[in-house]
N, C-alpha and C positions, 0 to 999 in steps of 0.2 A: 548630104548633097545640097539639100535647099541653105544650108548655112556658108557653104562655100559660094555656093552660084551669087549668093547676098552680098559676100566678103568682096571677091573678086573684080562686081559690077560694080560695090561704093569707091575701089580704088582707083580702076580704071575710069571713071565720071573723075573721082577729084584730080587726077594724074593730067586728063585733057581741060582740065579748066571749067569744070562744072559746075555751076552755084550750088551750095552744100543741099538746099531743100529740092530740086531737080536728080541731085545725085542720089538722095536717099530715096524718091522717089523713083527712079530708075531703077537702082539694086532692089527695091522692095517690090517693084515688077516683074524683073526677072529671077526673083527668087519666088514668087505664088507663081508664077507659070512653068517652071520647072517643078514646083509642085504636083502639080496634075491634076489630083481631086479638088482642090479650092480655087472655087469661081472668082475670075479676076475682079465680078463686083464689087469681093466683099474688100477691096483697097479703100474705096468710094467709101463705103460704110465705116471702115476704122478712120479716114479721116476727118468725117464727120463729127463720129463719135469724140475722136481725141483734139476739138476746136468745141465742141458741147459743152462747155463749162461758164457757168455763171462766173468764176472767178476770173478763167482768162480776159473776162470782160472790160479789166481793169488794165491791161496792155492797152489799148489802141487810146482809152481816155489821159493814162500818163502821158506819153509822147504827147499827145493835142496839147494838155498843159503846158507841157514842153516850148512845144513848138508856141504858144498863144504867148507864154511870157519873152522869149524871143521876141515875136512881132508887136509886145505892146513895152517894148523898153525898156522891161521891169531889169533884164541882166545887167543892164548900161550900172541901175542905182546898185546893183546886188555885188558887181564890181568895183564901186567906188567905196561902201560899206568895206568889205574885206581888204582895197588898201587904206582904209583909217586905221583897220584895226594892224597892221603887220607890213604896211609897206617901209615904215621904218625900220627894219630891222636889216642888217646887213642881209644880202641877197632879197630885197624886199619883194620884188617883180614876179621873183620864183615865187614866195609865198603867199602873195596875194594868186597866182594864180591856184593852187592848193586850196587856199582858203576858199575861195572862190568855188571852186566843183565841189567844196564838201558842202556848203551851202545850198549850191547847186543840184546835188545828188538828195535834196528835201525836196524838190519838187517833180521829179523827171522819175529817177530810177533806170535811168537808161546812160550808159558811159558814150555809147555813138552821138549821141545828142549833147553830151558834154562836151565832146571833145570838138565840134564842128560849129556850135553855138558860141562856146567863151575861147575856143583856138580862134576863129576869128578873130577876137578883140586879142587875146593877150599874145598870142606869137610876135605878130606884129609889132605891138608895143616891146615887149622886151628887145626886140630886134636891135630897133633904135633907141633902146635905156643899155646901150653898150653889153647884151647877153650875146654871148653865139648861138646862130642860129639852128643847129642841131640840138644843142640843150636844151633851149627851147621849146621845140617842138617835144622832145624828151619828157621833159617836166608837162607838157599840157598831156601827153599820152596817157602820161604813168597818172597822174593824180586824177583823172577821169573816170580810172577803173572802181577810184571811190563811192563814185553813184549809184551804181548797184547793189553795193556794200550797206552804206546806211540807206533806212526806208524814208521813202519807198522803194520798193528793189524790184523789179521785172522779174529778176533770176529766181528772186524770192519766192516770186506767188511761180513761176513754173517748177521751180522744186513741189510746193506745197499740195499742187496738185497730181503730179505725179508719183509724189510720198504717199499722198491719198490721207494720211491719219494725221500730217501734221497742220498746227493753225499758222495763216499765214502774219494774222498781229503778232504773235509770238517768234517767230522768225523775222519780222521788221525789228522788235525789240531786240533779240540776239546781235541782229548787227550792227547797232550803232556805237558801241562799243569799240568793235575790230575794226568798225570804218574809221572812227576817230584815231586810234591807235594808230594806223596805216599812214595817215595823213599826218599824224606827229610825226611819223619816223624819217617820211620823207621830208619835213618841214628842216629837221639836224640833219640829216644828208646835205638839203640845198643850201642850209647855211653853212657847212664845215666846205665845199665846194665853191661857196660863194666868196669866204676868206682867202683860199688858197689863189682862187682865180682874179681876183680884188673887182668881184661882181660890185656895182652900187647899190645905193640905197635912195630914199627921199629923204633929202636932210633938213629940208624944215618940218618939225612939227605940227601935226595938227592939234590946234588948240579945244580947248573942250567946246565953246559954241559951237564950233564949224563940226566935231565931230555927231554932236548934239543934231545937228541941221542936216548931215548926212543918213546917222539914223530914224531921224524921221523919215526922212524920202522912203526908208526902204523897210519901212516896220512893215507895211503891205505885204514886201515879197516875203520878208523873213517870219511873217505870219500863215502863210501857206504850211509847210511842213508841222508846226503847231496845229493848225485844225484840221487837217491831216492825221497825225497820230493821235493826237485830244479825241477826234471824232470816233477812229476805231477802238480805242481803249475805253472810252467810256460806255462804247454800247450803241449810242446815238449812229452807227453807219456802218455797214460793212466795208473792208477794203475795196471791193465795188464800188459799191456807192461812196465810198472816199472817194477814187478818182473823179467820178461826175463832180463830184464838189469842186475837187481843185479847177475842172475844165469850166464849171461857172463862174466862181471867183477869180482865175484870172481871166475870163471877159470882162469881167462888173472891172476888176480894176483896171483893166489896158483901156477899155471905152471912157469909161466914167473918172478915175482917177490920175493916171500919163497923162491919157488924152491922145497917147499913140498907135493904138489899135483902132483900123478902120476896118470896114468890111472888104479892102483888097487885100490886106495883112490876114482877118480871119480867113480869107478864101485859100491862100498858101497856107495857112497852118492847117489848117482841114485836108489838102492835097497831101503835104510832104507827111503829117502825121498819116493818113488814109495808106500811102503807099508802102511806109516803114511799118506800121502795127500788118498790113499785107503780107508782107515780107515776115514775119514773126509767125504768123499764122499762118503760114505755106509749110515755112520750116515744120512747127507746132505740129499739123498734120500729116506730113510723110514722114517726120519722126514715131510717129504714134503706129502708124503699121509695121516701121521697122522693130517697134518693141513691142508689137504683138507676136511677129514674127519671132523673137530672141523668145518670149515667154513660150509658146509654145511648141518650142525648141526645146524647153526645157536648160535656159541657158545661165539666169539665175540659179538654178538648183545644182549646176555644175559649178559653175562660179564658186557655187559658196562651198560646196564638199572640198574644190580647191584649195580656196583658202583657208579654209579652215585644221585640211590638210598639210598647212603648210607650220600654220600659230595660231593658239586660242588665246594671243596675249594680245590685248585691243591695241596695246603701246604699239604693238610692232604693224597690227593691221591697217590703223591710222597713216603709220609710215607708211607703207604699201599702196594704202591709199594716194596719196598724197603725190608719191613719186609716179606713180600713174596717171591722175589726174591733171599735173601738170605739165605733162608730155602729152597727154591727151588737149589739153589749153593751148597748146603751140598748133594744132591744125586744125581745130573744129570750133566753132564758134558756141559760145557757152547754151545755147537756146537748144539745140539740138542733142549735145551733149548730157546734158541733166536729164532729158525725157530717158537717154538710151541707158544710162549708167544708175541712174537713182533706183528703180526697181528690181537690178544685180545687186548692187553695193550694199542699199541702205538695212535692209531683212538681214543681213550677215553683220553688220553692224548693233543693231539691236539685239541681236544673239550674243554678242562679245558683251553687253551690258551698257554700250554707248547709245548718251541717250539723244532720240533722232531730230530735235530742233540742234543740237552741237553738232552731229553729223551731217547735216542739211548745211549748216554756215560754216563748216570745213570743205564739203564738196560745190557752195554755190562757190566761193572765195575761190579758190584753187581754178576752177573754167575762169573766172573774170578775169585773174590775171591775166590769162591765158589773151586777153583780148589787148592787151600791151606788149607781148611777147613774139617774135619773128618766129617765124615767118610769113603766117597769116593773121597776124593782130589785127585787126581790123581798124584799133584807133590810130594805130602807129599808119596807115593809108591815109585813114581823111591828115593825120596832122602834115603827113607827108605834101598833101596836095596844098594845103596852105600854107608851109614853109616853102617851097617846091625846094626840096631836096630831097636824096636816092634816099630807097626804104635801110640800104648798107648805114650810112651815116646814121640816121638815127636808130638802127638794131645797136650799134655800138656806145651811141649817148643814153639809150633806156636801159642798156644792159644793168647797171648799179642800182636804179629805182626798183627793178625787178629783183633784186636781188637781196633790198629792204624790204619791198613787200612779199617775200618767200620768208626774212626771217620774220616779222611779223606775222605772218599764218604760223609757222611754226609753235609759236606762242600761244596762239589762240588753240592751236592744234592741241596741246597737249597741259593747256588751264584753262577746262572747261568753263573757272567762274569766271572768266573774262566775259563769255558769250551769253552766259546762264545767270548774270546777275541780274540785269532788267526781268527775261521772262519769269524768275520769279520772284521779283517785289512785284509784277504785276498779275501774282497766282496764276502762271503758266509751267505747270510743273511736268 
């Protein structure tokens, strides 16, 4: 009964237009009060508890990064970098912007922030470098999903804490791999697209001085993500204390070296990150009651007699996975998703012998897509609002990038050393 009254009230909330962390909080109210014996306090107490984490503490300081390099103009040089390196090539525009968010996705960890930060700059531009404007926004959507993917990853560290046993360096390590890969595969997409379409290029040259003088400007930004992972793999900072770092040194730089971060630029980046990591941590906690709810429910231990009931061959569980997870990606936003699904899933998987940082970077992968993908992708909105065209148009221009980044998980899906080679040359076994 308390699991139907749960089921019924999250469909009904998402059905009238609910924000996902109001809806879970809503179903997870009326399912403790049709309980009877459990005092609605103890909601208040599991959300508490499930925002209690030293580690979540590194959410609200990525975003501020975020948002800080933003307002001190470090993106402007981290864009001109990425077209030195690829705007020469046919379909250059598309690839600079690629190249760009995986860049991008070293200092954030966040695809919303990718895609509303460098969609700004790059929709636009392609516009008027003769790209249509649905692909465009297309390619800014899709290749945003990258940011979460390589570390630092947001989805990362809420897997890692809701896995409970796994480390979150070790899963920044697993992904940078499958992010890079991801980002090649759309990069032969946009160029076999860009021929047939007779997309341009930049046809002069940049010369080695001038590329010499652009990587300087941006050795700064592109040294963020170096002392970022440098700091937590050596020892010297937790993934925590990583992100304080990054929120210091992109002040010392936007003050000190732009010159374009002022204290009305920090007072917006301190707002829009304050409101966004809110937002994450609203989700974070009325997720956390609905999967105490499902544990003692005993919902995990159904789940898995399920499954297992069905195949004890990890090959085919993965798939299983996979095809559920990405159906699950098309209506729930990856932050909420991972709290409810990781503590079913991931036990049943480590029973099959799948080892759980591989499992953690096939089910963080598989939600992210899910944030490019109709009908509530989330980035496919913001790029929507800065192309201004219907969410239709662009569901049918991401449809192929999404469809590169599905066969690319696949890949990763089922060769584990793609994911498993960093964490262990970094003895993360």
């Amino acid at each position: 009964m308390v699991l139907i009254v749960l089921l019924v009230a999250l469909i009904i909330c998402i059905f009238f237009g609910m924000p996902i962390g109001f809806s879970l909080g809503v179903s997870a109210l009326c399912s403790l009060a049709s309980w009877g014996s459990i005092p609605l306090k103890l909601m208040v107490q599991r959300m508490f508890t499930g925002i209690d984490s030293f580690p979540l503490m590194a959410i609200p300081f990525f975003m501020l990064a975020g948002e800080l390099m933003f307002s001190g103009g470090m993106l402007t040089r981290l864009f001109k970098f990425a077209d030195a390196l690829v705007g020469h090539i046919r379909g250059g525009l598309g690839h600079v912007n690629i190249v760009a968010s995986m860049l991008f996705a070293g200092i954030t960890g966040s695809a919303l922030a990718d895609t509303a930060a460098l969609g700004s700059m790059e929709i636009p531009m392609m516009v008027e470098g003769g790209y249509d404007v649905d692909y465009s926004a297309a390619i800014t959507a899709a290749s945003s999903i990258v940011g979460p993917i390589i570390p630092p990853s947001i989805p990362m560290v809420i897997y890692a804490v809701a896995a409970g046993n796994v480390s979150i360096a070790a899963l920044f390590l697993a992904g940078a791999i499958p992010g890079i890969l991801i980002g090649v595969a759309m990069m032969i997409y946009n160029y076999i697209v860009s021929l047939k379409r007779n997309y341009p290029r930049r046809e002069t040259r940049i010369t080695l001085m001038e590329f010499i003088r652009i990587f300087r400007r941006a050795i700064l930004v592109l040294m963020m993500p170096i002392i970022i992972l440098g700091g937590i793999l050596s020892g010297i900072f937790t993934p925590t204390e990583a992100s304080a770092v990054a929120v210091a040194y992109a002040v010392i730089v936007g003050f000190f070296v732009t010159h374009e971060l002022d204290f009305k630029g920090l007072a917006r980046a301190l707002l829009n990150s304050g409101i966004g990591s809110g937002v994450v941590l609203v989700v974070l906690g009325m997720s956390s009651v609905v999967s105490w709810i499902l544990a003692t429910q005993q919902v995990p231990q159904i789940a898995a007699n399920f499954f297992l009931s069905l195949t004890d061959n990890p090959l085919i569980y993965l798939l299983c996975v996979n095809v559920f997870l990405l159906f699950l990606g098309c209506f729930m936003d990856p932050t909420p998703a991972i709290i409810l699904v990781t503590p079913i899933l991931t036990p049943i998987a480590i029973a099959l012998g799948i080892h759980p940082l591989h499992f953690g970077l096939v089910v963080a992968i598989n939600l992210i897509i899910g944030l490019a993908t109709p009908p509530v992708g989330l980035c496919l909105f913001i790029a929507c609002g800065i192309a201004k065209i219907s969410l239709e148009r662009i569901s049918r221009a991401v449809l192929p990038f999404v469809l590169v980044q599905v066969a690319t998980l696949l890949l990763v899906t089922y060769v584990p050393s793609i994911s498993m080679l960093l964490p262990k040359l970094f003895g993360y076994d």
